[in-house]
Backbone as a ProteinNet text record, in pm:
[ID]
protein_1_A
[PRIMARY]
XXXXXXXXXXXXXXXXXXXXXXXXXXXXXXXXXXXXXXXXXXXXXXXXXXXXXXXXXXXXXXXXXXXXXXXXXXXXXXXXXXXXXXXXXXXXXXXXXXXXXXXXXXXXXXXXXXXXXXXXXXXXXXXXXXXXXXXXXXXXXXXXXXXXXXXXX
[TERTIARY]
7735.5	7789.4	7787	7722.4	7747	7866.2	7852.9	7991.7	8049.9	7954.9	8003.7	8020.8	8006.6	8091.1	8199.7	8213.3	8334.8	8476.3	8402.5	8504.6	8564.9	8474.8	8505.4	8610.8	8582.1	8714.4	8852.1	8801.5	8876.7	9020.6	8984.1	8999.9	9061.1	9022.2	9087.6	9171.7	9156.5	9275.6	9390.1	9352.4	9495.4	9556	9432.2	9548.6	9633.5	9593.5	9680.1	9738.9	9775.4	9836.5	9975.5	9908.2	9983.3	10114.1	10043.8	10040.9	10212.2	10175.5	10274	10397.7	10371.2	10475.1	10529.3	10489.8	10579.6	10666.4	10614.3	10643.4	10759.7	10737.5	10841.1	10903.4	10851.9	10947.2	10932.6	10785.9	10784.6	10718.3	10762.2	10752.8	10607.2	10567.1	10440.4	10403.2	10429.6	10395.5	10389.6	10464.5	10447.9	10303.5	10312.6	10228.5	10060.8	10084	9913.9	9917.9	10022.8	9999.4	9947.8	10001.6	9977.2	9857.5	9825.8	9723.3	9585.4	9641.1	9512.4	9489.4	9583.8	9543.8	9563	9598.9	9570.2	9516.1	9426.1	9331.2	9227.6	9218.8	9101.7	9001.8	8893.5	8804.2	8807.7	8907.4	8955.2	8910	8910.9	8899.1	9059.6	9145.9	9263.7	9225	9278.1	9297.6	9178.5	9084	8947.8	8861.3	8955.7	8867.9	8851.4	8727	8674.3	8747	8773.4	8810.7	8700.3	8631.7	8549.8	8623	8523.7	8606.1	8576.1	8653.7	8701.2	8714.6	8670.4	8709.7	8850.8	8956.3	9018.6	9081.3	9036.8	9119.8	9126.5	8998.9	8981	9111.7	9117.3	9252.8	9390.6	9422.8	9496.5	9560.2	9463.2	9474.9	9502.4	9423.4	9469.8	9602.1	9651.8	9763.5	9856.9	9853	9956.9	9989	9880.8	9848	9915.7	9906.3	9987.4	10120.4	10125.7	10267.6	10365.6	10301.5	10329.1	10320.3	10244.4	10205	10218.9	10313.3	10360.1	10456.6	10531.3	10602.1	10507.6	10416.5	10325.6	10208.3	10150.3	10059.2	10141.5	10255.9	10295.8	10308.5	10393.9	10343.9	10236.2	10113.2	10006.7	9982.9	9973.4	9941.9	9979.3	10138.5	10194.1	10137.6	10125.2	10069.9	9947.6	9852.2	9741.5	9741.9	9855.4	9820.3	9930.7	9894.1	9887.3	10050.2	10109	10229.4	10298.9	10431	10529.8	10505.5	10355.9	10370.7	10353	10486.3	10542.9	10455.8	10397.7	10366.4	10448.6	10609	10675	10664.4	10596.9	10557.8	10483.5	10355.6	10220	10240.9	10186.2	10195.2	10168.5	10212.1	10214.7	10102.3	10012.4	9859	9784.8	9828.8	9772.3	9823.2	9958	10025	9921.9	9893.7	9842.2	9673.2	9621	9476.4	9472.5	9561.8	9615.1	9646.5	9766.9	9755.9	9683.3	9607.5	9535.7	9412.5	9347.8	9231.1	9258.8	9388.6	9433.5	9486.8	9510.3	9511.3	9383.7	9280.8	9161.3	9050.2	9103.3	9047.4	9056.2	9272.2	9299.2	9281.5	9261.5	9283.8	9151.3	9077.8	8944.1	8839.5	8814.5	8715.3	8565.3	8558.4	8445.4	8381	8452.9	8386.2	8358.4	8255.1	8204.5	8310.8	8343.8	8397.1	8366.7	8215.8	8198.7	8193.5	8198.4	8169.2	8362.3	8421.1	8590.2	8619	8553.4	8607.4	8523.7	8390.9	8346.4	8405.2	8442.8	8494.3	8646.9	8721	8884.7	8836.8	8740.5	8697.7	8643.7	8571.8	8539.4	8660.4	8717.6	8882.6	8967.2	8923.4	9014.9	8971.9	8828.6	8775.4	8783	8818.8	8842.7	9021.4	9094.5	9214.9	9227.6	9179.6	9206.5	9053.5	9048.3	8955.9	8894.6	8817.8	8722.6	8829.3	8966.8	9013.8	9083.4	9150.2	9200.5	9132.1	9013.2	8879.1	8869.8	8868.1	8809.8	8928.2	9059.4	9195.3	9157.2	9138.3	9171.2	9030	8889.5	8803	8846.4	8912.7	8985.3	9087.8	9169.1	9283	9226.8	9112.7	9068.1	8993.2	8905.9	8819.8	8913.1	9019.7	9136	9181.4	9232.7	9273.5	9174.2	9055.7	8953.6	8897.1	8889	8873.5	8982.1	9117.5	9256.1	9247.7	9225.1	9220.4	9099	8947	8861.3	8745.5	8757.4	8679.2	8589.6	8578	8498.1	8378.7	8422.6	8337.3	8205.5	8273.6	8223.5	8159.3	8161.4	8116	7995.5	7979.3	7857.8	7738	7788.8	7687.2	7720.4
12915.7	12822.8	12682.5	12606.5	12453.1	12381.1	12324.7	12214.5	12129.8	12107.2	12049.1	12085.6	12272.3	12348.4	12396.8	12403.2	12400.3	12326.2	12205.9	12072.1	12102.6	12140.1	12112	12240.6	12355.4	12487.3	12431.6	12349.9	12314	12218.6	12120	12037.4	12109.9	12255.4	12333.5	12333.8	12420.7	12474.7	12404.8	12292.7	12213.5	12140	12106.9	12062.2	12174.7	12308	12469.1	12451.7	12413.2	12465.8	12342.6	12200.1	12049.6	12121	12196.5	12213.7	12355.2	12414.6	12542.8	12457.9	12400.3	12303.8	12262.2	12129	12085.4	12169.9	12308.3	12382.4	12448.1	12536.7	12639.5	12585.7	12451.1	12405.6	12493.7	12524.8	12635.6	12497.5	12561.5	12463.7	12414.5	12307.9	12321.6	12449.6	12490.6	12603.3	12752.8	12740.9	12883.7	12870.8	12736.1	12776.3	12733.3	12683	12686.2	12839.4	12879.6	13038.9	13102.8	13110.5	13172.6	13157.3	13052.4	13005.4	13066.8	13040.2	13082.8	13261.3	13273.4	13438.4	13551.3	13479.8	13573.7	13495.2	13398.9	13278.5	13252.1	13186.7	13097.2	13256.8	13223.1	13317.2	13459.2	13480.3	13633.2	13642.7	13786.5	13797.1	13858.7	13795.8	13766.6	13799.3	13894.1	13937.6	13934.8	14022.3	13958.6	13858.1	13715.8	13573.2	13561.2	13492.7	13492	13346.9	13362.1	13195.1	13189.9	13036	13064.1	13004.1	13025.2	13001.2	12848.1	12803.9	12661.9	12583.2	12503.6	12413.4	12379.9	12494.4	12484.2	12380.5	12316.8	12213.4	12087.5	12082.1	11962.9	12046.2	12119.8	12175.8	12148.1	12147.6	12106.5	12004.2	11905.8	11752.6	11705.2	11766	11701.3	11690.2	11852.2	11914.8	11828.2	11824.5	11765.6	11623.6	11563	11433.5	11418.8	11406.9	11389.3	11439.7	11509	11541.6	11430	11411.6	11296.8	11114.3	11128.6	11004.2	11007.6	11061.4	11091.8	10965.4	10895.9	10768.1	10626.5	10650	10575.8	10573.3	10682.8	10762.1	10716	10774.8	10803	10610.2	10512.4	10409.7	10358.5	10381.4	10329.8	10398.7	10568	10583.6	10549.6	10555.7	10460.1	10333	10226.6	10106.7	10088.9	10240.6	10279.8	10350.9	10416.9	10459.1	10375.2	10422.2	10314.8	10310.5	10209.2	10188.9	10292.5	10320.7	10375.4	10539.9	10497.1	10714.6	10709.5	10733	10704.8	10878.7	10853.3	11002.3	11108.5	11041.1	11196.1	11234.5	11159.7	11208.4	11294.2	11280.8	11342.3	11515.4	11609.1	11721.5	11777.8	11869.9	11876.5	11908.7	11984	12018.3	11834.3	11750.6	11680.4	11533.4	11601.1	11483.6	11551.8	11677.2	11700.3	11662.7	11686.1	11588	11462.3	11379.8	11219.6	11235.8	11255.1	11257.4	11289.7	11418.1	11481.7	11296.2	11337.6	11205.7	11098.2	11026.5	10918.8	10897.9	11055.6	11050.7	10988.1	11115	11135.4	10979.8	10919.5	10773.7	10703.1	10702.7	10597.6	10584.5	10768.2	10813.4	10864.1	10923.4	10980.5	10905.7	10807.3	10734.9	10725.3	10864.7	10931.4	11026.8	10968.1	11061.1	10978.4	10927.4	10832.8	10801.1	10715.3	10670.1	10742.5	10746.6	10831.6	10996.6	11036.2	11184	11231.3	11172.2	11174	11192.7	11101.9	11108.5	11210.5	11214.2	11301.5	11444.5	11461.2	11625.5	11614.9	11530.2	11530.7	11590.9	11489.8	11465.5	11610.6	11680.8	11847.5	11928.8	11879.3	11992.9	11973.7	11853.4	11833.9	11890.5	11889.7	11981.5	12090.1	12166.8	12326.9	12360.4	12233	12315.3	12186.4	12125	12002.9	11989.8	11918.7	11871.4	11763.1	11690.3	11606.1	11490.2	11448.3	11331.2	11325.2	11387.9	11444.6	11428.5	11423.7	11446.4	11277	11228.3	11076.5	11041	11057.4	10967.2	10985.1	11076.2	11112	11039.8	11050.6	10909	10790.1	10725	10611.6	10572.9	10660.1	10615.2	10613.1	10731.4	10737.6	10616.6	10544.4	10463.4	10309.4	10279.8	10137.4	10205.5	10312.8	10304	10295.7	10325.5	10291.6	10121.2	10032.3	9950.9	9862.4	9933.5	9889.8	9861.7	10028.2	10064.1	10103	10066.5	10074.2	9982.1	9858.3	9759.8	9724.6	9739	9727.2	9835.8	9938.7	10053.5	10022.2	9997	9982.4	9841.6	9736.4	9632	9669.3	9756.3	9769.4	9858.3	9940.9	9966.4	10126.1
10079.9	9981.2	10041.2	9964.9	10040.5	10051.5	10101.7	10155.4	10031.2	9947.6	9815.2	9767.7	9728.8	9612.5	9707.9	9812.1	9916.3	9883.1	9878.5	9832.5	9702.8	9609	9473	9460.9	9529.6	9478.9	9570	9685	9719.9	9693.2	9556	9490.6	9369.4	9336.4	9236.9	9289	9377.8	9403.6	9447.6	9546.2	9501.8	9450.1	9295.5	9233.5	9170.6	9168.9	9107.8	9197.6	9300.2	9433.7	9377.2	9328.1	9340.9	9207.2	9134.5	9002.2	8999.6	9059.6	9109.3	9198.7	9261.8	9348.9	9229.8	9131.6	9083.4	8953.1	8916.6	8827	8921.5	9019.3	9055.5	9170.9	9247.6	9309.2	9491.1	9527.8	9589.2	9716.1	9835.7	9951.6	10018.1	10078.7	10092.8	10171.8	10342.9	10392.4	10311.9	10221.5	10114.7	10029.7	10009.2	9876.1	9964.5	10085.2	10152.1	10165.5	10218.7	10293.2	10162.9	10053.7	9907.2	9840.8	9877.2	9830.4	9919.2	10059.8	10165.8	10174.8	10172.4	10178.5	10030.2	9934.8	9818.6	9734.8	9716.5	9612.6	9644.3	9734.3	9777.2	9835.2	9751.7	9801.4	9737.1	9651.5	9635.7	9485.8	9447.5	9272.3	9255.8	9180	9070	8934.4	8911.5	8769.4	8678.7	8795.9	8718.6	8728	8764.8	8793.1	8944.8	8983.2	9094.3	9126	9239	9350.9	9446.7	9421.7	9488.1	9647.9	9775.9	9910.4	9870.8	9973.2	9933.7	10084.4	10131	10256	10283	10336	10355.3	10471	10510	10596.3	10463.8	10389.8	10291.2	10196.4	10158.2	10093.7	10151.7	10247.5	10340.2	10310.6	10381.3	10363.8	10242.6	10139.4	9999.1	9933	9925.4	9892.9	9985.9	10107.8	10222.5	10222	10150.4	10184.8	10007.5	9942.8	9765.5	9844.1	9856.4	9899.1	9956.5	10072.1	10203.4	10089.1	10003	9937.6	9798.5	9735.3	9590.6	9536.1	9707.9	9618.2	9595.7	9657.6	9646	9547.6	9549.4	9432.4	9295.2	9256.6	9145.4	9084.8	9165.1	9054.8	9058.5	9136.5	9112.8	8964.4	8967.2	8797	8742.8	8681.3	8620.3	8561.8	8697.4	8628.3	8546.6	8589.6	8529.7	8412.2	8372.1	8239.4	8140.8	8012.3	7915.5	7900.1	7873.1	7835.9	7773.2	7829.1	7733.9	7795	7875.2	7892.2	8049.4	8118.6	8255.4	8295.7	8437	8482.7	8447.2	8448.1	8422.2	8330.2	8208.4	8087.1	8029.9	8140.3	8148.4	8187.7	8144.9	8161	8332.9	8352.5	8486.5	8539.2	8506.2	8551.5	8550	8472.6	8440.4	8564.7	8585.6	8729.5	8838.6	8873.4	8940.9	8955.9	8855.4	8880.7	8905.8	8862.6	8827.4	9021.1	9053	9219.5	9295.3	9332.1	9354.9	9373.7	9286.1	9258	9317.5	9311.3	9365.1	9489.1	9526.2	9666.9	9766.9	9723.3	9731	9800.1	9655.8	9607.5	9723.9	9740.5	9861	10035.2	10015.1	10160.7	10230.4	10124.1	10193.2	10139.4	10222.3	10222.4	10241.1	10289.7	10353	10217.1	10103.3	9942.2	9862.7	9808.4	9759.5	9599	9568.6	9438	9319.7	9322.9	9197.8	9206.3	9318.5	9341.4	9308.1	9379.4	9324.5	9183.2	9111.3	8977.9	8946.7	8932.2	8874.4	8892.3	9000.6	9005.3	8961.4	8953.4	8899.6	8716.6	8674.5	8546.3	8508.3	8580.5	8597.8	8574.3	8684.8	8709.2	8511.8	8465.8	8382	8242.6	8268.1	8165.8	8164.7	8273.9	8296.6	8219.8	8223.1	8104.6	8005.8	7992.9	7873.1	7787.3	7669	7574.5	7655	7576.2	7591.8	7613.5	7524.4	7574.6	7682.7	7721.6	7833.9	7962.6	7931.6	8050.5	8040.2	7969.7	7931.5	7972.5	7975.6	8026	8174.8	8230.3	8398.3	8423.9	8384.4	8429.4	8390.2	8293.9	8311.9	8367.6	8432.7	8505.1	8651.1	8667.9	8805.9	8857.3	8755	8793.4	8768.1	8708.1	8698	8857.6	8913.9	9053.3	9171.5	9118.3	9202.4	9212.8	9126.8	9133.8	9194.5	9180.3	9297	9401.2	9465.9	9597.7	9724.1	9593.2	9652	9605.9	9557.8	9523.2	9573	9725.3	9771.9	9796.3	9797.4	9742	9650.5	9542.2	9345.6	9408.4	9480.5	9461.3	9531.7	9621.1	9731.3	9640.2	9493.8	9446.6	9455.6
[MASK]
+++++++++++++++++++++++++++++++++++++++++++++++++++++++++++++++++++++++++++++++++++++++++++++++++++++++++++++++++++++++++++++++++++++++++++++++++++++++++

């Protein structure tokens, strides 16, 4: 399996991983362990997980975690008036962080390869607008926090 479909289950899974945290309230070391030894890689109820770059899982999940007071008003200022993140559905805080982590911290993933796979993840439980909000909020925080990126082409 290549390193880029590595990333990308990797990127599932934590935003399911970002996604279960803020639903049941379950600790980070539980839910990597939960995640690492009965998900990532395994068939569940029928559905396949594919293996996933678990250290890039790691970091992501750990890193939103570690950077959620920071993350969270950048979205904010990014999405449209009147609809505060805590507004936003919870699978949907989790792509929104997740991405914006991503954006600010791993620099070593090109601008558009970020969104494009948040914009993936979001099509796997939302419609078409849904998919079109998380590339517009992803790419107003990219032009924030990575301008210089987008300016080099």
């Amino acid at each position: 399996m290549a390193k880029g479909e590595q990333r990308s289950a990797a990127r599932l899974a934590a935003v399911q991983a970002l996604y279960q945290m803020d639903i049941a309230g379950t600790p980070l070391p539980d839910t990597l362990a939960e995640f690492e030894s009965h998900w990532i890689g395994k068939v569940v109820d029928g559905e396949e997980y594919k293996p996933a770059e678990a250290a890039f899982f790691r970091d992501l999940v750990g890193g939103v975690l570690k950077q959620q007071r920071a993350l969270d008003p950048l979205i904010d200022q990014t999405l449209q008036a009147g609809w505060p993140l805590k507004r936003v559905e919870a699978i949907m805080r989790a792509i929104l962080r997740a991405g914006a982590f991503e954006l600010g911290k791993r620099r070593d993933v090109p601008v558009k390869v970020v969104i494009s796979e948040y914009v993936d993840i979001a099509h796997a439980f939302f419609d078409r607008d849904e998919a079109g909000m998380v590339n517009a909020v992803l790419d107003a925080i990219a032009r924030n926090v990575r301008a210089e990126d987008l300016a080099k082409g």
